[in-house]
C-alpha positions as MATLAB code, in Angstrom:
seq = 'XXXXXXXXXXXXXXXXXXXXXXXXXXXXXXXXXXXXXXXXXXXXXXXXXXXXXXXXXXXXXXXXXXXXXXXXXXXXXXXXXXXXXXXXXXXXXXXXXXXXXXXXXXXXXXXXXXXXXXXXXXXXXXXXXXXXXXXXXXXXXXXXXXXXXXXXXXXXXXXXXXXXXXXXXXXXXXXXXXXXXXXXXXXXXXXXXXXXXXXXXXXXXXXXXXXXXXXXXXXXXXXXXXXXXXXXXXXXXXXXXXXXXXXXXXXXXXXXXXXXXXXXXXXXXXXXXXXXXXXXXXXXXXXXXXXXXXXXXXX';
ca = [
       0.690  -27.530  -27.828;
       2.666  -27.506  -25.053;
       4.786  -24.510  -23.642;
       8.551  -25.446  -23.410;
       9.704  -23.163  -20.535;
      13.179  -22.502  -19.317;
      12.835  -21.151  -15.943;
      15.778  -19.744  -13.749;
      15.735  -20.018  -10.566;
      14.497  -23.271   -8.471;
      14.426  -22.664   -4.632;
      12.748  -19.207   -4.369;
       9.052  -19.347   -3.265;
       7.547  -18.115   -6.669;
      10.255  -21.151   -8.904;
       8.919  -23.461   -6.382;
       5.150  -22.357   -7.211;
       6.192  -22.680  -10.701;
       7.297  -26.081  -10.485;
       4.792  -27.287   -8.771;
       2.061  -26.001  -10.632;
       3.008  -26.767  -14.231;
       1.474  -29.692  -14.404;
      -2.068  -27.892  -14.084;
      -1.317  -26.350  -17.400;
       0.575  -27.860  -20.591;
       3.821  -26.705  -19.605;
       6.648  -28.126  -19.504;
       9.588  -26.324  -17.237;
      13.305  -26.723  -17.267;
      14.402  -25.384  -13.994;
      18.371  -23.811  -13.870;
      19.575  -23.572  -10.252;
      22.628  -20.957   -9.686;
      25.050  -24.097  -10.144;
      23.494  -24.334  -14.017;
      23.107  -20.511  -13.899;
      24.915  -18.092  -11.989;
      23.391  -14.821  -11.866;
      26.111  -13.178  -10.011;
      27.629  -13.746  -13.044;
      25.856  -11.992  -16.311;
      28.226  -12.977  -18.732;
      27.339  -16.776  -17.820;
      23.550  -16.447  -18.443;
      23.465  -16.357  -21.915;
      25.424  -19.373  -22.885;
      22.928  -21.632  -20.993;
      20.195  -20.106  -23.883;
      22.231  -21.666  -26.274;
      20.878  -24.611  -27.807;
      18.305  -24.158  -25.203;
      14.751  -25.196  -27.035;
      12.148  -22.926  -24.827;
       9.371  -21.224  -26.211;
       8.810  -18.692  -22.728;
      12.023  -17.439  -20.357;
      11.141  -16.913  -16.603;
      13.633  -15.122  -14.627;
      12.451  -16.478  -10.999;
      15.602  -15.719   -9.122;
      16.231  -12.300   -7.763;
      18.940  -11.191   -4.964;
      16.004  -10.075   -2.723;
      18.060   -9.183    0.840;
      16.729   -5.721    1.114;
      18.584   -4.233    3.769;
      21.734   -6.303    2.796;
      21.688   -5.001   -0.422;
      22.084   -1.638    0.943;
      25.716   -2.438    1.517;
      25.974   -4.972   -1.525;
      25.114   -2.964   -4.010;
      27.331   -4.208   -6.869;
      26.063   -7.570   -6.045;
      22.685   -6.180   -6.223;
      22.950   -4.660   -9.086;
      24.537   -7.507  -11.209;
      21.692   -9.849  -10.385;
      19.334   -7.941  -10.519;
      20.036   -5.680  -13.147;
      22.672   -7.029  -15.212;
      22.078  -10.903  -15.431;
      18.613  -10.254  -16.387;
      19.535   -7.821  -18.981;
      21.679  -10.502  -20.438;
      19.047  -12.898  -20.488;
      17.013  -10.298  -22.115;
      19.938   -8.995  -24.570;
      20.470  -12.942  -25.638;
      16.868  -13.167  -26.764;
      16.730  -10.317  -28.395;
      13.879   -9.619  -30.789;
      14.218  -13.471  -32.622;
      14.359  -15.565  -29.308;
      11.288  -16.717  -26.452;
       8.786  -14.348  -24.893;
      10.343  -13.401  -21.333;
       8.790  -13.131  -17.960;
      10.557  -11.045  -15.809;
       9.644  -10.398  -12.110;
       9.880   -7.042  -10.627;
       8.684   -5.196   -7.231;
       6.493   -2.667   -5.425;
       9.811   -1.177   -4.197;
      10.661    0.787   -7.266;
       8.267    3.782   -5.790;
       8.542    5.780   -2.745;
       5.390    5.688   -1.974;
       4.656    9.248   -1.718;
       1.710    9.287   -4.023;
      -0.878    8.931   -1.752;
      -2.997    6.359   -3.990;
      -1.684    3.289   -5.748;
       0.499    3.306   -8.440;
      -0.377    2.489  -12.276;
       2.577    2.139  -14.492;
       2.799    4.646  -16.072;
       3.585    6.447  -12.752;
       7.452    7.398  -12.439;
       9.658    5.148   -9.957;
      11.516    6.606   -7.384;
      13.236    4.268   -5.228;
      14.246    5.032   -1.794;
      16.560    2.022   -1.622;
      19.062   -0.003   -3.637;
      16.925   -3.045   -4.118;
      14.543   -0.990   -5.515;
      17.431    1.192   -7.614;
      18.626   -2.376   -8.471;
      15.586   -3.905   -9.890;
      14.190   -0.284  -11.493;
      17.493   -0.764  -13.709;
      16.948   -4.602  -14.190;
      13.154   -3.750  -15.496;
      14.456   -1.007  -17.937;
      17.300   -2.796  -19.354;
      15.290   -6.293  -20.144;
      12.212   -3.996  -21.847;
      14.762   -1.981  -24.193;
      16.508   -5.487  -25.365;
      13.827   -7.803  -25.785;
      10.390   -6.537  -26.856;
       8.537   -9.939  -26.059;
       9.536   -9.322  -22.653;
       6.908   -9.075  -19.638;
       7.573   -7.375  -16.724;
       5.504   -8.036  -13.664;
       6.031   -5.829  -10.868;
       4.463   -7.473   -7.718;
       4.204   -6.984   -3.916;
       4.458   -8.588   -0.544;
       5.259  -12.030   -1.515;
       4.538  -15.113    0.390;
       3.666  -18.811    0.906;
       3.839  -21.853    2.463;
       7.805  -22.229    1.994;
      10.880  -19.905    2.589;
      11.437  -17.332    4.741;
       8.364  -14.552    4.163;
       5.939  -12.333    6.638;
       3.386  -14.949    7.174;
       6.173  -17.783    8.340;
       7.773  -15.383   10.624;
       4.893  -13.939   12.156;
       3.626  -17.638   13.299;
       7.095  -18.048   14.268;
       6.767  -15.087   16.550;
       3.268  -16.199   17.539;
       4.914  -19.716   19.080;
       7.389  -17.660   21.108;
       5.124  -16.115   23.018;
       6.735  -12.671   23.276;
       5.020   -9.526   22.467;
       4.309   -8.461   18.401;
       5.420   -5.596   17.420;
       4.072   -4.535   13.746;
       4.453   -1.703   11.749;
       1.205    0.328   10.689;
       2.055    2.796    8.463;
       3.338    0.949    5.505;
       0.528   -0.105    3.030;
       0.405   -2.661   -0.129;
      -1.094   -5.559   -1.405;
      -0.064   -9.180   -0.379;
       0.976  -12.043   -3.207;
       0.794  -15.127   -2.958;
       3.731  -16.716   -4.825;
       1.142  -19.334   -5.892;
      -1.162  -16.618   -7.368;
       1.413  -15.155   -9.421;
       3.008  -18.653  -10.557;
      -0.519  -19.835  -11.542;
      -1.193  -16.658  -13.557;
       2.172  -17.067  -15.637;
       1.288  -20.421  -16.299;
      -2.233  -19.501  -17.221;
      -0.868  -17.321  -19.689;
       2.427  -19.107  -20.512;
       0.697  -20.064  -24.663;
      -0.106  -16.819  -24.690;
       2.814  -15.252  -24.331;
       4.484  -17.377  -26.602;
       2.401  -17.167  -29.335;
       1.995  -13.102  -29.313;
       4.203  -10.580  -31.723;
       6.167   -7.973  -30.325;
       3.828   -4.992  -30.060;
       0.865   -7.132  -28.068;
      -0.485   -5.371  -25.184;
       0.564   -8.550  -23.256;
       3.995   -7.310  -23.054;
       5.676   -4.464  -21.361;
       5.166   -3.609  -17.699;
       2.373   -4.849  -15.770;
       1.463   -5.052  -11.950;
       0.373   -8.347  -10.106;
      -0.813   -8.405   -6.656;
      -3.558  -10.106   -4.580;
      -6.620   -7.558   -3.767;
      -6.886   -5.499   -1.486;
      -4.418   -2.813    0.354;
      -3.673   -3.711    4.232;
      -0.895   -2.196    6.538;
       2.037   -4.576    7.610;
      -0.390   -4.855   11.342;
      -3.447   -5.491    9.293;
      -1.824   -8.688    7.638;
      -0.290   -9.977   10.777;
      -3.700   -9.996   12.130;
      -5.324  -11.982    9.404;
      -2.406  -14.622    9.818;
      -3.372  -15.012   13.414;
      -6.855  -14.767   12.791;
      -7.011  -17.744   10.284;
      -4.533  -19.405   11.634;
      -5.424  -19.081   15.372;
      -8.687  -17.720   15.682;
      -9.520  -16.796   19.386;
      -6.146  -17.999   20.523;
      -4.883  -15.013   18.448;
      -1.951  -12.596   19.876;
      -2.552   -8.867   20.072;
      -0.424   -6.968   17.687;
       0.962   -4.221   18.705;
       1.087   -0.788   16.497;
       4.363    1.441   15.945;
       5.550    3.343   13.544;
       8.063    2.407   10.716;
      10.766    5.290   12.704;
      10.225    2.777   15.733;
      12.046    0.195   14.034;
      14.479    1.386   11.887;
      15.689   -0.403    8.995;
      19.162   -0.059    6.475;
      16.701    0.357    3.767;
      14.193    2.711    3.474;
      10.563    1.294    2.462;
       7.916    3.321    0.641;
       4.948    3.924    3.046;
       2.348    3.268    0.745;
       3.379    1.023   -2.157;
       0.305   -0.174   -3.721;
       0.052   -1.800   -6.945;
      -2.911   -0.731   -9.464;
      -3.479   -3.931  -11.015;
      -6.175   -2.660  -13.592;
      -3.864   -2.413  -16.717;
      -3.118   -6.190  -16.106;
      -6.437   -7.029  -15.821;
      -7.541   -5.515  -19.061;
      -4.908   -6.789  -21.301;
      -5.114  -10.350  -19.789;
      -8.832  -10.694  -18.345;
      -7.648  -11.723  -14.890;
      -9.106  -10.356  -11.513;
      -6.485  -10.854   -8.919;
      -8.195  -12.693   -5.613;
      -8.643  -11.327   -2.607;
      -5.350  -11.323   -0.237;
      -7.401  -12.950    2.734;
      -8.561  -15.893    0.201;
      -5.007  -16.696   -0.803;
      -3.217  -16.231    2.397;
      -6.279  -18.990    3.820;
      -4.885  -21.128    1.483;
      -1.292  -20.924    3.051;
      -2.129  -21.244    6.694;
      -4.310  -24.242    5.938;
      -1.189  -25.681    3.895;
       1.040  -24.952    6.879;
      -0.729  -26.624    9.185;
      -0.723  -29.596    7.112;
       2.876  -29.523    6.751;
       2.981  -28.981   10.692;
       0.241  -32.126   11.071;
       2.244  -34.083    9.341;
       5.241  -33.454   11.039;
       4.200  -34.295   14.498;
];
């Protein structure tokens, strides 16, 4: 049978994943973009379920400007907390599963080891604050709801780490890299391909399935900020590689605090669905060798 999905969100690098990828599995997406769906405004969100015929929800747009949010916080919150809450409210117990995408950021990474979820958040910054309450409020309203917290997201499109540190890499200047914050790398395609994967699933299962409620997604494998800008030049540039210079995350100070050591514990996931995350390095081969393409066939 195939899984009617009404996605929101359509230009971020895990809705474009989504999108893309769909037709690998029987699914069949109807993509909102913030002219269909606002989510700076909540009160919006849940007319477009109306008459909407979807069997899974994906919430795939975010407000994801870190540091900005530290001085758009209302903002923050009502996209990130409020408009999925809606969504989630709207549903209810009678409506589609949900798939709702969370973060890393949510901890301050003070725990020395990485976090399960049953470990308590502590966010050092309002994105984190932001999404901690967006996560909280879609669980207590709709109990088909899935919440994915995930980490270090990137890909072939959008702005992300790997793009920027090639970017830096063509300059020629000197890379600088921070090397004492530690998580695990995504690839949005990793993530989009495992929703998808699951996407019958999730719309089949009764409240109460260990399916639902909060799980963590990540690549494996923990690396430092450094350590992943040297696997982008390494597979992207091999011996022509930069050096990459060490400092310390007080060297380059930020609006918003990041947790030092963020890492996801992906085992709970794994057991409930019977997925083994990749390896970081694997996936982020896979995006170099799809930039260069797109760079090939630009020349």
């Amino acid at each position: 049978m195939t899984v009617r999905v009404l996605q929101f969100g359509t230009t971020g690098q895990l809705a474009r994943e989504l999108l893309a990828h769909a037709k690998d599995f029987d699914v069949e997406i109807t993509a909102l973009s913030r002219a269909d769906a606002d989510f700076a405004d909540p009160q919006a969100l849940a007319h477009a379920l109306e008459g909407a015929r979807a069997d899974l929800v994906i919430v795939a747009a975010a407000y994801t400007a870190v540091d900005l949010a530290q001085s758009e916080e209302a903002l923050a919150y009502r996209v990130n907390a409020e408009a999925p809450a809606a969504i989630a409210r709207a549903l209810g117990d009678r409506g589609a599963a949900l798939v709702h995408i969370s973060t890393d950021y949510v901890f301050d990474g003070a725990k020395g080891s990485p976090y399960v979820e049953a470990d308590t958040p502590r966010p050092l910054n309002v994105y984190g604050a932001s999404k901690l309450a967006g996560e909280r409020q879609v669980l207590a309203a709709c109990p088909r709801a899935l919440v994915l917290r995930t980490s270090w997201v990137v890909s072939s499109h959008g702005k992300n780490f790997v793009k920027t540190m090639l970017r830096l890499a063509g300059e020629g200047g000197a890379i600088k890299v921070v090397d004492d914050q530690f998580g695990r790398p995504t690839a949005a395609r990793d993530l989009a391909r495992f929703i998808l994967s699951q996407a019958d699933r999730l719309a089949s299962a009764a409240a109460g399935d260990a399916i639902f409620g909060l799980h963590h997604f990540a690549n494996a494998g923990e690396v430092s900020w450094k350590g992943f800008a040297e696997g982008v030049f390494d597979l992207a540039l091999g011996a022509a590689a930069p050096t990459v210079q060490a400092i310390a995350t007080a060297d380059r100070p930020a609006p918003a605090p990041r947790p030092a050591r963020g890492t996801l514990d992906t085992g709970k996931l794994e057991r409930a669905f019977g997925v083994n995350p990749r390896p970081w390095r694997e996936a982020l081969a896979e995006i170099v060798a799809e930039l260069k393409a797109q760079q090939g066939s630009a020349a």
